[in-house]
C-alpha positions as CSV (number, residue, x, y, z in Angstrom):
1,X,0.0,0.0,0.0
2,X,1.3,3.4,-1.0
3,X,2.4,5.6,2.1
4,X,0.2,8.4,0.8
5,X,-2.8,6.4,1.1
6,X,-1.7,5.5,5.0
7,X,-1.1,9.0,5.7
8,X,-4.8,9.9,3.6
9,X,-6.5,7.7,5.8
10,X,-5.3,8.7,8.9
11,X,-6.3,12.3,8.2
12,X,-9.8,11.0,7.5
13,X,-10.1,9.1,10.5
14,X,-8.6,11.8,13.2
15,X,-10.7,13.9,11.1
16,X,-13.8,11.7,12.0
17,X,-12.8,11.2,15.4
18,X,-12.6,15.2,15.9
19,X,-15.7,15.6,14.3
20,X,-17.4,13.4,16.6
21,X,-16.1,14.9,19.7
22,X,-17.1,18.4,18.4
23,X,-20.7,17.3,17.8
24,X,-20.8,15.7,21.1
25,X,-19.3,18.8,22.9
26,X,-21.7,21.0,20.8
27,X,-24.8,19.1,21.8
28,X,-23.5,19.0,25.4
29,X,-23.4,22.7,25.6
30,X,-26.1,22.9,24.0
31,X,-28.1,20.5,26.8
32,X,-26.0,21.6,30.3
33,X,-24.7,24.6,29.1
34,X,-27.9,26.9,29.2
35,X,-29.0,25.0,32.5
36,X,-25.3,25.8,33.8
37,X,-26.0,29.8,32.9
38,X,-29.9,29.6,34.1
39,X,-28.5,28.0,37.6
40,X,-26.1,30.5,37.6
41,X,-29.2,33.6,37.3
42,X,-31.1,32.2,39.7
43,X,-28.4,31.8,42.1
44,X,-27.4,35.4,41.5
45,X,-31.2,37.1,41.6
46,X,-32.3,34.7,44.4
47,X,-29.1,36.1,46.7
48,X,-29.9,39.6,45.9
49,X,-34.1,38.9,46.6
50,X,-33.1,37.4,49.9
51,X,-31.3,40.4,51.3
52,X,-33.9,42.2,49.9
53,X,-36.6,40.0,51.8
54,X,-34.6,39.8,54.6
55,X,-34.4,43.5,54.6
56,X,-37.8,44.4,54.4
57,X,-38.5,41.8,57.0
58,X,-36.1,43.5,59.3
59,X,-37.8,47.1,58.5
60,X,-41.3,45.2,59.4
61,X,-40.5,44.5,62.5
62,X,-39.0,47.4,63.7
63,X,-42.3,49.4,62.6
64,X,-43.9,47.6,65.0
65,X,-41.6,47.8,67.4
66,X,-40.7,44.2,68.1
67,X,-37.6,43.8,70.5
68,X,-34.5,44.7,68.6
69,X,-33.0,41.3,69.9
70,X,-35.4,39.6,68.2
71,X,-35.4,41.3,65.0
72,X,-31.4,40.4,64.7
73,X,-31.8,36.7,65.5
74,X,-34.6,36.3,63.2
75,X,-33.1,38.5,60.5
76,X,-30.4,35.7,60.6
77,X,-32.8,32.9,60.5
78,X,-34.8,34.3,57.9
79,X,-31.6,35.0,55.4
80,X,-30.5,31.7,55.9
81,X,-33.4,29.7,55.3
82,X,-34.0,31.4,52.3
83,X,-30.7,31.2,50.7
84,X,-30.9,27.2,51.1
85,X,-33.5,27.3,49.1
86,X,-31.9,29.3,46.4
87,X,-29.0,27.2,46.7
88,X,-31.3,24.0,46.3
89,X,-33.7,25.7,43.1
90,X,-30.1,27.1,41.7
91,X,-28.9,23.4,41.8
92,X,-32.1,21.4,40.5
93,X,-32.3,23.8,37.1
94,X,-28.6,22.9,37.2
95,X,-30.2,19.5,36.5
96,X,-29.0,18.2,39.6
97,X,-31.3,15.7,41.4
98,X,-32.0,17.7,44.7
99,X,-33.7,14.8,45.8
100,X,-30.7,12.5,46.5
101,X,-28.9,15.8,47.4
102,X,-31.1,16.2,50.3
103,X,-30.1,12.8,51.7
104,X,-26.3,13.7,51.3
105,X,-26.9,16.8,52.5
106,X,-28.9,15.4,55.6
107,X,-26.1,13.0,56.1
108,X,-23.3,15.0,55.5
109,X,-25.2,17.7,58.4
110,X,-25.4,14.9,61.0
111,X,-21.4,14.3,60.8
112,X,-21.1,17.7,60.7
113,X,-23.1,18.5,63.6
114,X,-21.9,15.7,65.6
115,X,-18.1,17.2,64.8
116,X,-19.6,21.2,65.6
117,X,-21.9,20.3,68.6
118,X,-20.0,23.1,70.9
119,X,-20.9,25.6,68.0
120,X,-24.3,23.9,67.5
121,X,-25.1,24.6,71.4
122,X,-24.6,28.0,70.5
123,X,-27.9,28.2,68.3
124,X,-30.0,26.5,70.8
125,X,-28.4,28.8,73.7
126,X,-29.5,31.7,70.9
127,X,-33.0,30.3,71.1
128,X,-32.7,30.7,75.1
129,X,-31.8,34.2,75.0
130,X,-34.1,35.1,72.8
131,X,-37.3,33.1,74.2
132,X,-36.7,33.9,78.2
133,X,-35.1,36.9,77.6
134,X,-32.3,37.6,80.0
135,X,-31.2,40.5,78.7
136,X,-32.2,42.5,75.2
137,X,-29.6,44.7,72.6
138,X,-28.7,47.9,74.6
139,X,-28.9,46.7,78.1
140,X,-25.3,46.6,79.9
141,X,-24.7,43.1,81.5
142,X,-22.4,41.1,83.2
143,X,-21.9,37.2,81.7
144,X,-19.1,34.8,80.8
145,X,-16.1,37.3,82.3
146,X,-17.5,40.0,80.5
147,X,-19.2,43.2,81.4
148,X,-20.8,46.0,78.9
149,X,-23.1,47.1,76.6
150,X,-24.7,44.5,74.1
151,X,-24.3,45.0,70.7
152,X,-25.9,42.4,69.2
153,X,-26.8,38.9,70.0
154,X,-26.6,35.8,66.5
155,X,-27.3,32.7,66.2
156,X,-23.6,31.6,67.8
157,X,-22.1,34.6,69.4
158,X,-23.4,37.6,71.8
159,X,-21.6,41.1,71.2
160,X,-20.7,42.8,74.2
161,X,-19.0,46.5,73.9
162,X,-17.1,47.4,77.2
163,X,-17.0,51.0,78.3
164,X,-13.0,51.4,76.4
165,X,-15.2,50.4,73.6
166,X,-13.2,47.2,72.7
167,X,-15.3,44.4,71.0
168,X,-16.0,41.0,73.0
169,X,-17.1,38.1,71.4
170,X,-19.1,35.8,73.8
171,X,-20.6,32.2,72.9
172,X,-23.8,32.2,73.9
173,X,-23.5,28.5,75.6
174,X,-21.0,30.3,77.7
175,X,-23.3,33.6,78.8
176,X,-26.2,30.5,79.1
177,X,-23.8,28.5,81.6
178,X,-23.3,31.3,83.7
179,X,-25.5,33.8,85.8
180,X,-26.0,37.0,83.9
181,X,-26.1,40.2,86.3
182,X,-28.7,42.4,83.7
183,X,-27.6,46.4,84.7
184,X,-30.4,47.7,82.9
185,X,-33.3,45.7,83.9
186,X,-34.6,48.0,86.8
187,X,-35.0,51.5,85.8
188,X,-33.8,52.3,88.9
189,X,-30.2,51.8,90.9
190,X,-29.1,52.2,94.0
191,X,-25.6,53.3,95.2
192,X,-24.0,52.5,98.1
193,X,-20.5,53.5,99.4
194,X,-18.7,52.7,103.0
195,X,-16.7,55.4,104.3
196,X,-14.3,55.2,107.4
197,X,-13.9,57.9,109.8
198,X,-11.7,58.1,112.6
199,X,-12.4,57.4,116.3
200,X,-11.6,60.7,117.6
201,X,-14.0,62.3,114.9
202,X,-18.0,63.3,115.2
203,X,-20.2,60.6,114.5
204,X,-23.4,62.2,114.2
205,X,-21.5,65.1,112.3
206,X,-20.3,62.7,109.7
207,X,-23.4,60.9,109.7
208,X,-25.6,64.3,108.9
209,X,-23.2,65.4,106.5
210,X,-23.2,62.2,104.1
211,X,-27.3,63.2,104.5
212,X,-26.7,66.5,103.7
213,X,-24.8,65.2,100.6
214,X,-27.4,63.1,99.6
215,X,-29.7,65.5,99.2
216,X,-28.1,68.1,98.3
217,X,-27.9,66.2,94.2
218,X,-30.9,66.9,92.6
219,X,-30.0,63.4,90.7
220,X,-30.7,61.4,93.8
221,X,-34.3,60.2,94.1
222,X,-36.3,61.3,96.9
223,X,-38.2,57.9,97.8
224,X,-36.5,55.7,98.6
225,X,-34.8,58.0,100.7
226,X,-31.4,58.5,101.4
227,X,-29.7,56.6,103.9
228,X,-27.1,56.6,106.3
229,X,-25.8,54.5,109.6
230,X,-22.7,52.7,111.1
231,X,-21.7,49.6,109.4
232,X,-19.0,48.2,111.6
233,X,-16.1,49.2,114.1
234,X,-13.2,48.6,112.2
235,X,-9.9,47.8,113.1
236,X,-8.2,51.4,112.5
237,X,-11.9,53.4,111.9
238,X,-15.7,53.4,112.1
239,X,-17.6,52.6,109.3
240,X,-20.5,54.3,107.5
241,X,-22.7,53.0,104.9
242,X,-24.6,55.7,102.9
243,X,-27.1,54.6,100.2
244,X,-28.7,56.5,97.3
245,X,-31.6,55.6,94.5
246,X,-30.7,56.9,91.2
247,X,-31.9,56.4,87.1
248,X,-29.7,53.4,86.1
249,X,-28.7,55.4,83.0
250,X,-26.8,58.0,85.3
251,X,-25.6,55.1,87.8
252,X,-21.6,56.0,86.9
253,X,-22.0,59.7,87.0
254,X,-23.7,60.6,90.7
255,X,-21.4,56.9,91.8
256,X,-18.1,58.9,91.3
257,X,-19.2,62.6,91.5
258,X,-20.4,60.9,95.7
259,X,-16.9,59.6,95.6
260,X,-15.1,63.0,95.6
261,X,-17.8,65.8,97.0
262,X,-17.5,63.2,100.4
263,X,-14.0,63.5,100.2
264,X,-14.2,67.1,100.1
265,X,-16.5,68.1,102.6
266,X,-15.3,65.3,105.0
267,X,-12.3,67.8,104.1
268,X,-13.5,71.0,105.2
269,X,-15.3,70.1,108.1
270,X,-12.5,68.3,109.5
271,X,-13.7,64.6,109.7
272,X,-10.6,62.5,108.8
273,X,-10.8,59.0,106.7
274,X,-7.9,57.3,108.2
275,X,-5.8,54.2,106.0
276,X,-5.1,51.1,107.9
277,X,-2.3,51.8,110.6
278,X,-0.9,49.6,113.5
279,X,0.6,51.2,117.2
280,X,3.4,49.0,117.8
281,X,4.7,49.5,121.9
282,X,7.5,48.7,123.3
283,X,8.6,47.9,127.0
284,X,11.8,48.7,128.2
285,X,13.3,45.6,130.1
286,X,14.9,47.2,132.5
């Protein structure tokens, strides 16, 4: 057989050959290809729809004025569910049987979760908070080590912003563990400071002054009333309690401004506040 015939037929056949492959890559394209773009759009529209949803959702709720804790959890919740089912619609126009994907999916969730149960505690400690209300965005609490203002409470994590404004990042299992001290529960606080005076001074003068004090801020509520008494005889001084009702959203400000106007009137009227101090005697031997 003539080489030129070899070589001719060869041609023909890779020629075939490439033919085939191109009408099978055409007619795949042509099958998966347009299913692959359409998946593709809905994914893309069904994202932005859910933010939009979610949005709107968000906006409802806060029209009518339902807890602002609430409205972040179930903001969350209600972004999440719906992107699953974009994800799942995206993937079944994809031409993917969602069907048997569900039953990975379920399976593939149950090793999951049995490898993230700490972080899945987190959600159902989420549903605690949120259902028996501890404590609600804005209030100033103390849980887990940490004290401050919270931010914002998710499905795994509670925000708490400390006065420095640093940001802490609590799990909720670990606020739920723990007692919660709420700050701004009560609308009303009350202060209480001890303050030692020495022996040699004026009880009842230092006893009328802290009074005096008292009332003298127009920030201290009248009822209950301001109080004052001995605590204890100390070792080096005699202590007074003095208590005060105040708004708990000026707690910090008559707490300190106490602090120093005591200081300074104890000052002027000559009541000392001794520190600790020990009289050591001697005897001579001889």
């Amino acid at each position: 057989m003539d080489t030129s015939d070899i070589t001719k037929d060869t041609v023909q056949a890779a020629t075939t050959t490439l033919s085939k492959y191109t009408d099978l890559a055409i007619s795949y394209s042509s099958e998966y290809g347009l299913k692959v773009l359409a998946a593709v759009f809905i994914f893309i529209l069904g994202k932005w729809f859910s933010r939009k949803i979610t949005r709107l959702s968000k906006n409802m709720m806060q029209k009518a004025n339902v807890d602002q804790t609430l409205v972040e959890f179930a903001e969350s919740i209600i972004y999440f569910v719906l992107l699953i089912m974009v994800i799942l619609t995206a993937l079944s126009a994809a031409g993917i049987n969602t069907t048997s994907f569900l039953a990975i999916f379920g399976a593939a969730s149950l090793a999951v979760g049995l490898a993230l149960k700490d972080s899945l505690s987190n959600i159902g400690a989420a549903v605690i908070i949120i259902v028996f209300r501890p404590f609600k965005v804005g209030d100033t609490i103390e849980a887990a080590g940490a004290m401050g203002k919270v931010e914002d409470v998710n499905l795994f994590s509670t925000i708490i912003s400390p006065v420095d404004n640093r940001t802490i990042i609590v799990p909720n299992s670990a606020i739920i563990r723990g007692n919660i001290t709420n700050y701004s529960n009560k609308p009303q606080r009350r202060i209480e400071h001890i303050i030692g005076i020495g022996y040699d001074d004026d009880l009842r003068l230092a006893k009328e002054t802290l009074i005096q004090i008292m009332l003298s801020d127009a920030r201290i509520l009248a009822e209950p009333a301001p109080f004052a008494a001995v605590k204890e005889l100390g070792s080096s001084s005699v202590n007074l309690v003095c208590r005060a009702w105040v708004e708990s959203d000026i707690y910090w400000d008559v707490y300190f401004d106490m602090i120093e106007k005591i200081k300074l009137t104890f000052d002027e009227k000559g009541i000392s506040i001794p520190y600790p101090q020990m009289d050591v005697h001697t005897k001579n031997a001889n």
